[in-house]
N, C-alpha and C positions, 0 to 999 in steps of 0.2 A: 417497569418494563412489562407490557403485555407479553403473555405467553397463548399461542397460537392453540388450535383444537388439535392439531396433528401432533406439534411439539407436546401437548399433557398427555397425549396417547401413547406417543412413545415412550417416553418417562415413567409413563405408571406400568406400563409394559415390563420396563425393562426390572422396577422398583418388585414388583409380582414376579420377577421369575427369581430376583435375587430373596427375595423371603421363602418363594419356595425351595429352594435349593442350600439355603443357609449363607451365600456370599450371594458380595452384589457382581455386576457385571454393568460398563458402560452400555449404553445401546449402540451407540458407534462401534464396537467391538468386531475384529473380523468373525467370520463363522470355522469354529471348529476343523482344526489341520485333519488331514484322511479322507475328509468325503471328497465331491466331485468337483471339478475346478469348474469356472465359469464357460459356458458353450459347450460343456459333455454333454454326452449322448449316449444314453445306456444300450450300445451297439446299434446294428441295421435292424434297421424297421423289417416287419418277416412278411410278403403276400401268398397267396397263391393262386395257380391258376384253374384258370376253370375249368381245364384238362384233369386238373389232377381227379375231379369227381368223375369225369367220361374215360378218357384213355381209351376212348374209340371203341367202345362197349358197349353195344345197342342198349344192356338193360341197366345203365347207370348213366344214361344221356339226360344230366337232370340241365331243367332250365336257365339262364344265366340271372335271373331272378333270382331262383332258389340256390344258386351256387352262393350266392353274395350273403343271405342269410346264413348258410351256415358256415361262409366264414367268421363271420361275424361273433357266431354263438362256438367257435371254435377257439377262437380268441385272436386272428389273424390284424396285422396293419392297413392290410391292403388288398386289391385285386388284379388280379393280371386276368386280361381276356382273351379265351380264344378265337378269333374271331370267327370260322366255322363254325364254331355250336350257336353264332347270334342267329335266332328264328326269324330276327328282321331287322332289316338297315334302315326302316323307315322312322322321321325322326322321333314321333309320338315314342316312339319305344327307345331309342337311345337315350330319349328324356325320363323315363320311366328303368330303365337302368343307373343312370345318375344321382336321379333322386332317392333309390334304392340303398343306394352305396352312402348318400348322404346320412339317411336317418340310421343307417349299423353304425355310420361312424368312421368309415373304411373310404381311402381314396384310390380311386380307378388311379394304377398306376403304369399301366404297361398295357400293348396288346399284342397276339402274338399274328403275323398274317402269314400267307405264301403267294409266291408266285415266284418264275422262274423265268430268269434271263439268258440262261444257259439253252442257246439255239440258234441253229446257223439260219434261221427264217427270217429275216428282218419284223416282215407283217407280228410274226408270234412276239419278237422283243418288245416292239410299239403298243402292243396290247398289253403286254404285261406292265409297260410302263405307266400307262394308263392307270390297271389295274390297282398300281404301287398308289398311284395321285390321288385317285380315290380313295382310300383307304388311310392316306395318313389326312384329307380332309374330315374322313368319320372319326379318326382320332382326336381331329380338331375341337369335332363337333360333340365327344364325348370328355375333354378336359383332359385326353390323357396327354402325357409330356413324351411317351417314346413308345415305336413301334420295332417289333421284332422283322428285319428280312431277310430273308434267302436268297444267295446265289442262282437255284435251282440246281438240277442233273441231267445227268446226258438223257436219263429214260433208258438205257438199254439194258436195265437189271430185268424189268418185266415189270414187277409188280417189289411196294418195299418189303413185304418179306425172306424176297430173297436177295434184295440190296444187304439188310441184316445179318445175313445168311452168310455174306461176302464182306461184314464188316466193313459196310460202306462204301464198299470200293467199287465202281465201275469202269467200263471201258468208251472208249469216247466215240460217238458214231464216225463211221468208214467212212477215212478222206479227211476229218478233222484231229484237231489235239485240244488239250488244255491249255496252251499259249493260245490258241485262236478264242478259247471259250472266256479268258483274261480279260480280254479287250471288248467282249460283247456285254460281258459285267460290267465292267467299270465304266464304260458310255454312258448302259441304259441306266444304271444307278445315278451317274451324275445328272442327268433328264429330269430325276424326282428331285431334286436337292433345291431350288429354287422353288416349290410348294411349301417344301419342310421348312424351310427358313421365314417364309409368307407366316406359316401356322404354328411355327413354336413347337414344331414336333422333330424328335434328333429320331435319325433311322441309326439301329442297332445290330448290324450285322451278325448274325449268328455263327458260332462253330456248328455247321449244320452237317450237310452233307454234299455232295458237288464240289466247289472248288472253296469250299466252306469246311471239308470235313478237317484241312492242317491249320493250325494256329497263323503257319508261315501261309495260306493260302488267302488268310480272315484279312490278315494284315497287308500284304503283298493289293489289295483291294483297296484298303482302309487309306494307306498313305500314299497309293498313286491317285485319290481322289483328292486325299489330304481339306480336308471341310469340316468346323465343329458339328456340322450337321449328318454328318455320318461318323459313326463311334462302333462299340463292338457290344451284343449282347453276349454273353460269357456262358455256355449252357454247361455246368460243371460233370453233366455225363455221355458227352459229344465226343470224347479223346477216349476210343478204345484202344488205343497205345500213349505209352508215359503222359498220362492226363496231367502231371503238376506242372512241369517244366513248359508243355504248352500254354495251361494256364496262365502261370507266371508270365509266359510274354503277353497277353491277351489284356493282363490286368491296367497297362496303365491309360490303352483306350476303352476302359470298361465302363457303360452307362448304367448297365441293367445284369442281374446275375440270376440264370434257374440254374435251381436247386436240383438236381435230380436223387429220391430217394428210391426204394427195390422190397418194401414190405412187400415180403410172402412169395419172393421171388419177382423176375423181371420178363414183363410180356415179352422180350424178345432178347434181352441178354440185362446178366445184374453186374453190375459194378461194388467194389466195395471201397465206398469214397472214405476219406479221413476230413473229414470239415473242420477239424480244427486245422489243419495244415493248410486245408482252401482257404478258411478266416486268417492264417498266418499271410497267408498271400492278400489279402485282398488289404489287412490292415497295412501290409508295406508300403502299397502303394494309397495310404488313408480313404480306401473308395468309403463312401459313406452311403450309396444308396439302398435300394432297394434290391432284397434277394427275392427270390418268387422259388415257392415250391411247386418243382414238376412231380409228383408222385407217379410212376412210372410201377407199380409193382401188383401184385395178385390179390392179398388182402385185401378186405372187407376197404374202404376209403373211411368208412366211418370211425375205424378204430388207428387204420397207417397213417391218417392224414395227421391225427391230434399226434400219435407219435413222432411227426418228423416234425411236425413245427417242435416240441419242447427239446427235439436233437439240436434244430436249428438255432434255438434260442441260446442250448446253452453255448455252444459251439462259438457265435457270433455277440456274449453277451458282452465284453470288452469295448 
């Protein structure tokens, strides 16, 4: 009987681990009970975003280039983009971002946009819908799988630092409500849903702010469009009341999850999250994607960023 090149390979394989070990072992043999069963996944892949280096800092506005390298050298999975800080939408450069992300190793997984439907203007909804089409075709055109979007707000805080001020809360312009602003969302969102299905790109509704700031508001959106192409991006520091239970309902149309960490204090207010109990949430319902760290806090980035990936790490290593 011939014996194959593969067949003596494994044989002498298995013939060498039994001499060095003092017993033999078939090669056929399953592998050792304890480790990981087949299709684990040593927890969520970790990104961040490219906020977390800016945070709207004129002296830390580094470029999405150099954001990418040092995630990379940071030890991150991935990139989440903001899409304001991109210097240009034109393609040379979006290809030049990609290829970027290629050679660290790191996949563009997310981007985060704005725009706001919240407006009794027809003209302003149609533009912004626009706005939306555009933007998940750059998502197209940069490989990413999901786009962050917004509701929008009324506008009548002033300015957002005293939206934060008021812990998100506004008042709706005179003559309108929140039921009227219901149904100007959920139109001009469903208008974008026929691109995103075209390009492979699912929109991710944020717990933002506007009719975005309740879980019950994200959702209340989510299932009267009812579309796999519209899901819920999860921002874990968006609920400045009972964040888990919100959470928790948010989780099982969840595509995309930021992080929100507070080193050194929180530019406009700190949370103190429990990430194992968000990971407890997120494994119930087996989300397996992507978490993206928003760094949200005062510290240096150089030194809070690597600290909250290895929080994040351990938190979600399961």
């Amino acid at each position: 009987m011939r014996t194959s090149r593969r067949s003596f390979l494994v044989t002498s394989s298995a013939v060498a681990t039994g001499l060095a070990t003092g017993r033999s072992r078939p090669a056929t043999a399953a592998p050792p009970t304890g480790g990981p069963s087949p299709g684990a996944r040593p927890g969520n892949p970790i990104a961040v975003s490219t906020y977390s280096f800016w945070r709207f800092n004129d002296a830390t506005r580094l470029d999405m280039l150099s954001c990418i390298d040092q995630a990379a050298e940071m030890g991150f999975d991935a990139v989440e983009l903001l899409l304001i800080q991109m210097k240009s939408e034109a393609n040379d450069h979006l290809q030049r971002i990609k290829r970027r992300a290629l050679v660290n190793g790191l996949a563009l997984c997310g981007m985060s946009t704005h725009q706001s439907f919240l407006s009794p203007d027809r003209d302003k909804r149609r533009k912004n819908v626009a706005l939306t089409i555009d933007q998940i075709e750059l998502a197209y055109k940069l490989g990413i799988p999901t786009i962050r979007i917004n509701t929008g707000r009324w506008g009548t805080s002033g300015n957002f630092d005293a939206l934060m001020a008021n812990r998100g809360i506004e008042t709706p312009l005179p003559g309108y409500t929140d039921e009227d602003a219901f149904g100007w969302v959920i139109d001009s969102i469903a208008e974008c849903l026929p691109t995103a299905e075209r390009c492979g790109v699912v929109l991710g509704l944020e717990n933002h702010w506007g009719l975005g700031r309740t879980a019950k508001g994200v959702l209340r959106i989510v299932n009267a469009i009812d579309s796999p192409w519209l899901q819920v991006t999860m921002d874990t520091g968006n609920f400045l009341e009972n964040p888990y239970p919100q959470l928790e309902m948010l989780a099982p149309k969840t595509v995309f999850v930021q992080a929100k960490t507070y080193f050194g204090g929180g530019k406009w207010y700190t949370l103190d999250l429990d990430y194992q109990r968000i990971a407890a949430i997120l494994k119930k319902v087996r989300y397996r994607g992507y978490v993206s760290l928003e760094f949200e806090g005062k510290e240096d980035y150089s030194t809070a960023i690597p600290k909250s990936l290895a929080m994040l790490r351990e938190a979600l290593a399961d």
